[in-house]
PASEBA-1860 file (N, C-alpha, C; in nm, 3 decimals):
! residues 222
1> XXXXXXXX> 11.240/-5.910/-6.422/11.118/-5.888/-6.500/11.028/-6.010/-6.488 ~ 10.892/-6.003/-6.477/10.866/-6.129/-6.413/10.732/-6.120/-6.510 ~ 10.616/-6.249/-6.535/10.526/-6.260/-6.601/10.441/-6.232/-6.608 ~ 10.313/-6.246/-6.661/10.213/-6.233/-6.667/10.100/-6.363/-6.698 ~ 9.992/-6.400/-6.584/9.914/-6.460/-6.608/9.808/-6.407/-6.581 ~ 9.692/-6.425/-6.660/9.543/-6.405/-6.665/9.459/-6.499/-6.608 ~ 9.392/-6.449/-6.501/9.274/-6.578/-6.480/9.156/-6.525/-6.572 ~ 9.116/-6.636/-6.618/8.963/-6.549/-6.703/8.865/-6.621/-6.658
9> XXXXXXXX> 8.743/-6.632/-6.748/8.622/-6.694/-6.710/8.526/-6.605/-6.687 ~ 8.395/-6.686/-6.688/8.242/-6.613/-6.667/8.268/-6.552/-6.482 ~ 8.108/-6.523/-6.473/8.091/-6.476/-6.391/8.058/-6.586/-6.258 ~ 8.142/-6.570/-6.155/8.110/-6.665/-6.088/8.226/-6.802/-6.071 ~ 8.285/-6.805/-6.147/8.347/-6.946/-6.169/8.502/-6.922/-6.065 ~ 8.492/-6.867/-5.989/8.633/-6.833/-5.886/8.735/-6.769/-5.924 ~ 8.762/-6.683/-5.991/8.815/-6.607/-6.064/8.940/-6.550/-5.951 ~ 8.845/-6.443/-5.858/8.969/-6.426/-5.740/8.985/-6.503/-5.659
17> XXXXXXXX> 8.911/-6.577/-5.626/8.956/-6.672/-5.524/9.103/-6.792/-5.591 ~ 9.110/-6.807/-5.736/9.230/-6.873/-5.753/9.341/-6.753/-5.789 ~ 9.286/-6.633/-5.840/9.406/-6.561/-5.833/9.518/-6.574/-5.711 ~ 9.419/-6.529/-5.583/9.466/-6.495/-5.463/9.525/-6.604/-5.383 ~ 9.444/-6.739/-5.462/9.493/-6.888/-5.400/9.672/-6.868/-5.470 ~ 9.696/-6.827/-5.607/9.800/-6.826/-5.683/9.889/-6.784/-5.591 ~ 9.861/-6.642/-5.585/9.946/-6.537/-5.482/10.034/-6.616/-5.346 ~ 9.941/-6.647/-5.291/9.966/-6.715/-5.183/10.054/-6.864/-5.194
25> XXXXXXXX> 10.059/-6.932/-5.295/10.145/-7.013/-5.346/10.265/-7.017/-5.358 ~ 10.266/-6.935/-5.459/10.408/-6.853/-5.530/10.445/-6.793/-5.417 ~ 10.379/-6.712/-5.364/10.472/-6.609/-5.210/10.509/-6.700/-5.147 ~ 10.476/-6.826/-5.072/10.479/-6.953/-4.965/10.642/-7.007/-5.078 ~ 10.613/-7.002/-5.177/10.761/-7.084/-5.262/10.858/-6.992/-5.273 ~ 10.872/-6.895/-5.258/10.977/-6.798/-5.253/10.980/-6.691/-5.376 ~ 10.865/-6.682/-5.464/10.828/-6.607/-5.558/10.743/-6.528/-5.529 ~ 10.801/-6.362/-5.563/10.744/-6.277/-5.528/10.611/-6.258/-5.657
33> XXXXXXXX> 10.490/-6.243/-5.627/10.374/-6.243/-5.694/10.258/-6.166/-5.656 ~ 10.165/-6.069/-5.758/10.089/-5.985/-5.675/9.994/-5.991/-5.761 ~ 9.883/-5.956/-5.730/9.712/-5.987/-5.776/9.682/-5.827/-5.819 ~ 9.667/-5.799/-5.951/9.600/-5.706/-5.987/9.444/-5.746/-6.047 ~ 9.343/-5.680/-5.995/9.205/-5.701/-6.078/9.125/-5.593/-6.109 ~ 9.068/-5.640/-6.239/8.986/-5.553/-6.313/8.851/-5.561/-6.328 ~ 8.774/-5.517/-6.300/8.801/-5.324/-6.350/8.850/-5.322/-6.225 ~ 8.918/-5.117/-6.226/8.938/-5.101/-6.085/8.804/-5.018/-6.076
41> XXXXXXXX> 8.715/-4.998/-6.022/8.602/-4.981/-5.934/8.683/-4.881/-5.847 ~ 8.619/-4.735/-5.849/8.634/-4.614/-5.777/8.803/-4.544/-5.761 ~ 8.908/-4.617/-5.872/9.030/-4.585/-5.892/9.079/-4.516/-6.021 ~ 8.993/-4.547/-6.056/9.004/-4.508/-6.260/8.863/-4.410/-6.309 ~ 8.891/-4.318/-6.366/8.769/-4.227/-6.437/8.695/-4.357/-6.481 ~ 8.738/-4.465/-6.601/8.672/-4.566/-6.610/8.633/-4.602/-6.563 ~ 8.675/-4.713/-6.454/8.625/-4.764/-6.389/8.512/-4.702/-6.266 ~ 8.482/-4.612/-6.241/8.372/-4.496/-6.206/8.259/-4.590/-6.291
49> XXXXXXXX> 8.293/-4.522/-6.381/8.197/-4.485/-6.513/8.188/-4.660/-6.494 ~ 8.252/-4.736/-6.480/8.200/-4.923/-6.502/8.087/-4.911/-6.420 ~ 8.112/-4.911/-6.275/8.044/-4.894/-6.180/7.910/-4.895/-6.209 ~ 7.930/-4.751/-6.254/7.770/-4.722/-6.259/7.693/-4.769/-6.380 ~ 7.779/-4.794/-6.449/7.711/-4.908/-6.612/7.690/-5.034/-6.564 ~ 7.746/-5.100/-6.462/7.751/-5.272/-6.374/7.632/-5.201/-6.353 ~ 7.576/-5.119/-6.270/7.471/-5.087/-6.160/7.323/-5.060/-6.181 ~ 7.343/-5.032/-6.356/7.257/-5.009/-6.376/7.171/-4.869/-6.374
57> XXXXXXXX> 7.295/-4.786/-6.388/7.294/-4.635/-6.331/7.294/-4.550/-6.422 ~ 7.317/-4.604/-6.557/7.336/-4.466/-6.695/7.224/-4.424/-6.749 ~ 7.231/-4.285/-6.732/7.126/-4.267/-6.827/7.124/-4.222/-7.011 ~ 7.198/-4.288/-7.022/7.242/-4.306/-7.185/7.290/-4.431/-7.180 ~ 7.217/-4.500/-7.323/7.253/-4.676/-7.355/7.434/-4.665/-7.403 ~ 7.448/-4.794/-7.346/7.567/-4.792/-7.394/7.634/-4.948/-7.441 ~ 7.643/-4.865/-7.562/7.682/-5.011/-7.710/7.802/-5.035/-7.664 ~ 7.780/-5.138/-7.746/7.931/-5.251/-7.723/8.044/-5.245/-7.668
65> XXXXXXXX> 8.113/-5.109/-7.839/8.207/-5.069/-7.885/8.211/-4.953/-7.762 ~ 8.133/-4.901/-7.706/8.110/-4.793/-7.633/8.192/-4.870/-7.471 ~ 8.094/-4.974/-7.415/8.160/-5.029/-7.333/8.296/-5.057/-7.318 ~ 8.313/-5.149/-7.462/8.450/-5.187/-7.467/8.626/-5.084/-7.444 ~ 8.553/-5.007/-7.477/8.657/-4.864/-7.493/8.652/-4.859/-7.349 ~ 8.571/-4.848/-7.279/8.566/-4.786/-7.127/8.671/-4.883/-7.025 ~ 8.644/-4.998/-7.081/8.684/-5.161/-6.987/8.841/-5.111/-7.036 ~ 8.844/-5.082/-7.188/9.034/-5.117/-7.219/9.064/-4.953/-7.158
73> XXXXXXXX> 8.984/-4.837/-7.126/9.051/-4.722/-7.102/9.087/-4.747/-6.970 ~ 8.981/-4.806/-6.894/9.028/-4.863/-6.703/9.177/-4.951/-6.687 ~ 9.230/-5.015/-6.788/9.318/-5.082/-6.812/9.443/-4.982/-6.850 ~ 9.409/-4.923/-6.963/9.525/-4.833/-6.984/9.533/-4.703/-6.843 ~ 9.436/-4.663/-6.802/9.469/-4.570/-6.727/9.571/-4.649/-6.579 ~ 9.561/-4.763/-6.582/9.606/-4.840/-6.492/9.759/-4.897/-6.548 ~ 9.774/-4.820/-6.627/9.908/-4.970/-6.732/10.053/-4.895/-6.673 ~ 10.063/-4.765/-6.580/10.196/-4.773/-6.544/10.191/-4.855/-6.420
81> XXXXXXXX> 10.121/-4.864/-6.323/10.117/-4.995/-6.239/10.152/-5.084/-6.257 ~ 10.059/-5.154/-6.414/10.095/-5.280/-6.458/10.247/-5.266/-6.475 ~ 10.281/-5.209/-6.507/10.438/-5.217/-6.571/10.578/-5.221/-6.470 ~ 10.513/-5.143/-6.380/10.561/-5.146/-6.249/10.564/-5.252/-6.167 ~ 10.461/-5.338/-6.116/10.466/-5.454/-6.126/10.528/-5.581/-6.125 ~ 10.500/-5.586/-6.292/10.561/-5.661/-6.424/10.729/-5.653/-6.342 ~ 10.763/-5.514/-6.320/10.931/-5.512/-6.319/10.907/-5.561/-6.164 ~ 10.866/-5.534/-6.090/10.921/-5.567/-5.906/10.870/-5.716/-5.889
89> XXXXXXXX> 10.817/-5.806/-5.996/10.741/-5.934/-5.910/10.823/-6.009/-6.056 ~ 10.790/-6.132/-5.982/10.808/-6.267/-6.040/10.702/-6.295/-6.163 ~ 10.522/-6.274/-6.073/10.462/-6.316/-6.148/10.320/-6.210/-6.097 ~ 10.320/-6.160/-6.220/10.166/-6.059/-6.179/10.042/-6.117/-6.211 ~ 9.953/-6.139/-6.142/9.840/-6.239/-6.142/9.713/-6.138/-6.175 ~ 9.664/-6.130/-6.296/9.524/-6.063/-6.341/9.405/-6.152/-6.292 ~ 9.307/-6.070/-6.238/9.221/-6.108/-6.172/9.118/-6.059/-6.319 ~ 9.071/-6.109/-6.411/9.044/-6.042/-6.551/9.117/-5.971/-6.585
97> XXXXXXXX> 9.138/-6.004/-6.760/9.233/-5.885/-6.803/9.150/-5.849/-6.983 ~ 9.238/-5.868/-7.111/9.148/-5.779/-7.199/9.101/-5.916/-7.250 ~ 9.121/-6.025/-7.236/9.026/-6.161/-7.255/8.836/-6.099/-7.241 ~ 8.890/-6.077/-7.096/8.733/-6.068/-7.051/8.623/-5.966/-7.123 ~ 8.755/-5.805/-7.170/8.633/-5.710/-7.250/8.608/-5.799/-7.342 ~ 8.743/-5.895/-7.460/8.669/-5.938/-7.543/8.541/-6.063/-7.569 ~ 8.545/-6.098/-7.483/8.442/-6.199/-7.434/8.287/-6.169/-7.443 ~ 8.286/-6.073/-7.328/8.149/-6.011/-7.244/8.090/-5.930/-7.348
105> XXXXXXXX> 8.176/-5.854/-7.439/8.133/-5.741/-7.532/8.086/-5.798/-7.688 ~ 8.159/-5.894/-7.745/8.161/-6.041/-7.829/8.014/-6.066/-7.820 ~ 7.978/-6.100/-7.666/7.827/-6.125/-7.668/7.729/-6.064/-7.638 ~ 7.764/-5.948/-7.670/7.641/-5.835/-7.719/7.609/-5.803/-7.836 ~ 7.699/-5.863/-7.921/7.647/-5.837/-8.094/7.573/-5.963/-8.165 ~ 7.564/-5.930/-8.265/7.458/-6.057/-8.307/7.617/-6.175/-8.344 ~ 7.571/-6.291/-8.367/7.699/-6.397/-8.398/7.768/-6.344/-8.491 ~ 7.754/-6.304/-8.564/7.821/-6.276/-8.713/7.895/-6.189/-8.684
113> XXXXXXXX> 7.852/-6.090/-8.616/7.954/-5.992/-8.556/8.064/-5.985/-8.475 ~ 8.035/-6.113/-8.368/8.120/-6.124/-8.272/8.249/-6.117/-8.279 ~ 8.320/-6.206/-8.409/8.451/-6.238/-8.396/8.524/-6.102/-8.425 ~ 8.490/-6.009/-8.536/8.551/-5.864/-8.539/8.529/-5.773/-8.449 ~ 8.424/-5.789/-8.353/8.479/-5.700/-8.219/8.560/-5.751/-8.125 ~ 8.563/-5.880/-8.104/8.683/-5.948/-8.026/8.806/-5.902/-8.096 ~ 8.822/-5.933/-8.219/8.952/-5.866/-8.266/8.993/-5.729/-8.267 ~ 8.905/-5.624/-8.290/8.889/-5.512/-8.224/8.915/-5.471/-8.108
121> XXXXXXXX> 8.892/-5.489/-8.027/8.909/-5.511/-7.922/9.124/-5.556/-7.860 ~ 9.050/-5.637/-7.916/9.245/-5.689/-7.898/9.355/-5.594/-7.969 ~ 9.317/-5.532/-8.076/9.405/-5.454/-8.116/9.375/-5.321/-8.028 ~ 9.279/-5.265/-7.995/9.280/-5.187/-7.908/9.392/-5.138/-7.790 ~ 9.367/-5.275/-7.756/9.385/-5.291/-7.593/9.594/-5.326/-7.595 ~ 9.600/-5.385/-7.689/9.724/-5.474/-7.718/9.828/-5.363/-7.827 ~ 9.778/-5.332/-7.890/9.812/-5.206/-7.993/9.830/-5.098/-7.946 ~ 9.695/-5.004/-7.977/9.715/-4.901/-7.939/9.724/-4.871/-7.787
129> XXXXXXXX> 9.671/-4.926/-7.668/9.689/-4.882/-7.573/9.805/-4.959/-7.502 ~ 9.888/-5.001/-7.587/10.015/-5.088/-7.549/10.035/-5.171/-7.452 ~ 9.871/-5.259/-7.348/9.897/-5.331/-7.255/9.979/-5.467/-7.290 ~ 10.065/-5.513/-7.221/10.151/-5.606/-7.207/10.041/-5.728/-7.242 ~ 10.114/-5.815/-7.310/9.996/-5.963/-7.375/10.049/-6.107/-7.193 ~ 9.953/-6.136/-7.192/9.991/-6.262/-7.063/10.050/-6.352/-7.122 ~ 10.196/-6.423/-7.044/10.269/-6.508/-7.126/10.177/-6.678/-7.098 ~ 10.025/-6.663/-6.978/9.929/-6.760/-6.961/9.838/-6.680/-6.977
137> XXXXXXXX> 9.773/-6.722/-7.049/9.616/-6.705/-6.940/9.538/-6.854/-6.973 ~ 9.495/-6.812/-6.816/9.381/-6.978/-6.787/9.250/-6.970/-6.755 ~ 9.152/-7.035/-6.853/9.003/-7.027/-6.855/8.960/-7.100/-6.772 ~ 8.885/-7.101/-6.677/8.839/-7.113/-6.558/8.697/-7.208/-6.589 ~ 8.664/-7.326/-6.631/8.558/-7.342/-6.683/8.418/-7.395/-6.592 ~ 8.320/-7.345/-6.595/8.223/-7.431/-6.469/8.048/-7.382/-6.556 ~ 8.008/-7.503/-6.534/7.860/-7.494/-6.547/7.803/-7.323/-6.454 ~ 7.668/-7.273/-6.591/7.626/-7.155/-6.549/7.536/-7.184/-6.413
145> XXXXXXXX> 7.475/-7.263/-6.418/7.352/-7.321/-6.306/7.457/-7.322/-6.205 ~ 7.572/-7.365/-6.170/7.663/-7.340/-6.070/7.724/-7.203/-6.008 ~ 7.766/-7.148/-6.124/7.854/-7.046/-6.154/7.742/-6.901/-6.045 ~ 7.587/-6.922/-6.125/7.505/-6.857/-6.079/7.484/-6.884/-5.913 ~ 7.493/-6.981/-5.851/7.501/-7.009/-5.685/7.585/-6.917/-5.632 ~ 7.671/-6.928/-5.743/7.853/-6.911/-5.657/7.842/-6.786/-5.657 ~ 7.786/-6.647/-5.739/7.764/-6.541/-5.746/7.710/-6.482/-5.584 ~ 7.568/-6.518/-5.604/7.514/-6.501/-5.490/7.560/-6.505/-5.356
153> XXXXXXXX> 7.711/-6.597/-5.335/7.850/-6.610/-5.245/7.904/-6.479/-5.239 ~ 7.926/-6.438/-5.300/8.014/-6.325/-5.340/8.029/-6.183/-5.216 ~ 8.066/-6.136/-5.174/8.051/-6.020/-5.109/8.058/-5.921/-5.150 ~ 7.937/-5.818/-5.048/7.914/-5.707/-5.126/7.981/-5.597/-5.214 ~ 7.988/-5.594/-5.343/8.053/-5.518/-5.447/8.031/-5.381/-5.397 ~ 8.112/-5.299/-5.432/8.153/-5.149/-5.389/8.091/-5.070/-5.496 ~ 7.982/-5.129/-5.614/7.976/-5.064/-5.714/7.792/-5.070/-5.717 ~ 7.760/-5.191/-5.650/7.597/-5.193/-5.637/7.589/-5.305/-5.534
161> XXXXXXXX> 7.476/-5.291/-5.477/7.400/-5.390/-5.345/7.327/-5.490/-5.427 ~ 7.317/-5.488/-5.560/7.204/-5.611/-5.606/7.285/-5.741/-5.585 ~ 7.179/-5.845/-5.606/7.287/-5.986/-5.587/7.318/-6.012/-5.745 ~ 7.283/-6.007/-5.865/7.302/-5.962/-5.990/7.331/-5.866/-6.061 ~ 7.424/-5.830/-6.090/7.468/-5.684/-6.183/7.428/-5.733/-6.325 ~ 7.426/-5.591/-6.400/7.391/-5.604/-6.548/7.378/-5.735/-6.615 ~ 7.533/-5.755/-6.625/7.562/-5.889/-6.690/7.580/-6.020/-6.691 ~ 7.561/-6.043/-6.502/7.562/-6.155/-6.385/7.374/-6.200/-6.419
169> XXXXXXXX> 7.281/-6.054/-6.414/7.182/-6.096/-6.408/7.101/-6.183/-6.579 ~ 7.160/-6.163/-6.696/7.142/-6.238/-6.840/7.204/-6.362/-6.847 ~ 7.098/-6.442/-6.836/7.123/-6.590/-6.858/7.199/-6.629/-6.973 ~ 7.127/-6.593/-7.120/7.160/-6.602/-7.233/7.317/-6.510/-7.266 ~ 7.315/-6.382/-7.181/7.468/-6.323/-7.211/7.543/-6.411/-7.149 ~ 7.528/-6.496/-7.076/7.624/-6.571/-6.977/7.650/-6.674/-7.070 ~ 7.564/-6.737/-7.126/7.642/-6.853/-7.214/7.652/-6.811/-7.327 ~ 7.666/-6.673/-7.388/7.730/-6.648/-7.503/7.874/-6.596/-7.496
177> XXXXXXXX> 7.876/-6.545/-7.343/8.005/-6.538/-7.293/8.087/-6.642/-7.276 ~ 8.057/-6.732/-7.262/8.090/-6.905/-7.248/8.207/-6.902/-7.373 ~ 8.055/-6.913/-7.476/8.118/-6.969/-7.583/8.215/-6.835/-7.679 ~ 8.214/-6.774/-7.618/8.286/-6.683/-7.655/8.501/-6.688/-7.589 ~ 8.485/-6.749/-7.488/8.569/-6.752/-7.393/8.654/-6.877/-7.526 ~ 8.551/-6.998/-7.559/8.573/-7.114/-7.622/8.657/-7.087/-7.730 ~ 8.584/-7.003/-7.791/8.655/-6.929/-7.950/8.780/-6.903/-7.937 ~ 8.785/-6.747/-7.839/8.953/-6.694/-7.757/9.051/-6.835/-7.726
185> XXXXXXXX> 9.012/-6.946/-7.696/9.110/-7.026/-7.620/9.159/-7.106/-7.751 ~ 9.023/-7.144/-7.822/9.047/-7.254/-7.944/9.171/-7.132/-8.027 ~ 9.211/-7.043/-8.055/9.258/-6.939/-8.175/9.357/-6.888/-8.041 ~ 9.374/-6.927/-7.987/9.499/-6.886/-7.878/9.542/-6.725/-7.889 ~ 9.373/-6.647/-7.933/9.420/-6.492/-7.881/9.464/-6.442/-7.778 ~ 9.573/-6.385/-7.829/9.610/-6.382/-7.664/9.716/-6.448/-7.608 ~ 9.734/-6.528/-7.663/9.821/-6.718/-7.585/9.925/-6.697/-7.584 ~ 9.920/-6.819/-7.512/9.857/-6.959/-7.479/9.793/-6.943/-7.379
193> XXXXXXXX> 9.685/-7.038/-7.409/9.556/-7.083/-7.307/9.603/-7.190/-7.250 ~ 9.506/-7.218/-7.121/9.502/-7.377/-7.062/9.339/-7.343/-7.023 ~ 9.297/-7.437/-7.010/9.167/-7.467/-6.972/9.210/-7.559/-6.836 ~ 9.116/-7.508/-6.721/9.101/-7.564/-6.646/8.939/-7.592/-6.542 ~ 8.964/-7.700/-6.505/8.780/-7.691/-6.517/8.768/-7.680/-6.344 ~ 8.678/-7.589/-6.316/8.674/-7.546/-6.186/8.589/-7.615/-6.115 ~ 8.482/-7.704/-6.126/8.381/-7.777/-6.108/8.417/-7.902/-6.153 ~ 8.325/-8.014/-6.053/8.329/-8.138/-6.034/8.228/-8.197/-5.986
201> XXXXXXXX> 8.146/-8.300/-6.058/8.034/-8.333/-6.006/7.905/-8.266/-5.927 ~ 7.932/-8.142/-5.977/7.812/-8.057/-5.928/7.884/-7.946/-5.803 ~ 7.996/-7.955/-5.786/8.053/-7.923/-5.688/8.166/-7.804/-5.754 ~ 8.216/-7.734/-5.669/8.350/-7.617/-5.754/8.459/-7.690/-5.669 ~ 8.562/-7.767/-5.733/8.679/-7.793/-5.680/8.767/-7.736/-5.573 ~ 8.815/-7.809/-5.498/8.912/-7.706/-5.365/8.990/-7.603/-5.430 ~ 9.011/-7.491/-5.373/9.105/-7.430/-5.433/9.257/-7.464/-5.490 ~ 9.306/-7.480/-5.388/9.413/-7.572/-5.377/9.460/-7.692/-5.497
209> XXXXXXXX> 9.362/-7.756/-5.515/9.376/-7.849/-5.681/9.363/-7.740/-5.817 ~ 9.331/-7.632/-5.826/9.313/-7.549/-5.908/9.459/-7.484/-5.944 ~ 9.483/-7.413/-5.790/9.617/-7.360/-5.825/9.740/-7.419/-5.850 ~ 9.737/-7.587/-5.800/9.826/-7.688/-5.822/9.837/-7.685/-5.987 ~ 9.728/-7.706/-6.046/9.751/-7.680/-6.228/9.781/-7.580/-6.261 ~ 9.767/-7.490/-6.190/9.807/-7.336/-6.284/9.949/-7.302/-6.244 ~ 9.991/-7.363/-6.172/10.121/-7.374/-6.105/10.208/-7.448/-6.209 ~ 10.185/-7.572/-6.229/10.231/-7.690/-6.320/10.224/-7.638/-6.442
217> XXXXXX> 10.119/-7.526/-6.507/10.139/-7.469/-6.612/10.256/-7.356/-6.637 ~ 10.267/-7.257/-6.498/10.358/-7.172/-6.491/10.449/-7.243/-6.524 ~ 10.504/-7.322/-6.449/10.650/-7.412/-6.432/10.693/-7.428/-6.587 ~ 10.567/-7.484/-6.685/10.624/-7.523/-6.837/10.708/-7.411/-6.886 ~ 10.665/-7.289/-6.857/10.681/-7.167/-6.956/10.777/-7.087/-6.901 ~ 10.840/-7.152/-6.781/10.979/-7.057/-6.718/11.073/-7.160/-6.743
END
């Protein structure tokens, strides 16, 4: 039976690229380890339906609580995988997991609101739809003025051709997502957190020094 770690973080900040750096680690050390990421995009009724809400494609608004349900239903429709997984690997590596609905969705309500849909949310996802809690997850941290370069890197998404989706393209959702991420880590929903900072002097760190810490963190907790 093997673990669970979460990479989290905004948009942009290397998210798969250290998952997959992980993968490749752990497999090279003799630990079997596999990269699941979310949403799944064209695998899940949800994730459909993400698609075309990333894209900018609905023609009905869609609130928070509305989103949020969709992000944790792409998850549950996906959770005998996860579980499956969970049992054949060492260590299952989330490429986002329910950190991120509560984050992104957190900063669509006014402040006052935020912290009871994050918790919402978590009972959702953790409760009723019985996904497994990460025995890590690690916040990925990097300046937005960066984060936003690193986007534009990215290759073409299977869900829209823009170089900004919905929530890539809001400046202000991006650093309420930030500090939203801050909250989750400080109150160890979820936890345990590690913070690790993906950027350096204006620069995003080698991969390689990234997964070296998230490695050194695994190691504590086995």
């Amino acid at each position: 039976m093997g673990i669970i770690v979460a990479i989290e973080g905004a948009d942009g900040v290397g998210k798969n690229t250290a998952a997959n750096g992980l993968r490749e680690a752990l497999n090279a050390a003799g630990r079997r380890a596999e990269v699941i990421g979310f949403p799944r995009y064209g695998e899940t009724v949800a994730g459909v339906t993400i698609g075309r809400y990333m894209a900018g494609d609905m023609s009905v608004p869609v609130t928070p609580h509305a989103a949020a349900t969709l992000y944790a239903l792409d998850r549950f429709e996906w959770r005998g995988a996860i579980l499956d997984a969970v049992a054949a690997n060492d260590v299952v590596i989330f490429d986002r997991y329910v950190a991120s609905n509560m984050a992104y969705q957190g900063a669509r309500v006014p402040p006052e609101e935020s912290r009871a849909l994050m918790e919402w949310i978590l009972a959702l996802e953790t409760g009723q739809f019985a996904l497994p809690r990460p025995a890590l997850s690690i916040y990925l941290d990097t300046p937005w003025d960066l984060a936003k370069a690193m986007i534009l890197q990215k290759a073409e998404r299977s869900y829209t051709a823009k170089s900004y989706d919905e929530y890539e393209a809001d400046v202000a959702l991006q650093q309420r997502v930030r500090g939203n991420y801050e909250a989750i880590v400080a109150a160890d929903l979820l936890g345990p957190w590690q913070i690790i900072r993906a950027s350096e002097d204006g620069a995003m760190r080698p991969r390689d020094a990234i997964v070296g810490e998230i490695i050194a963190h695994i190691g504590a907790i086995r």
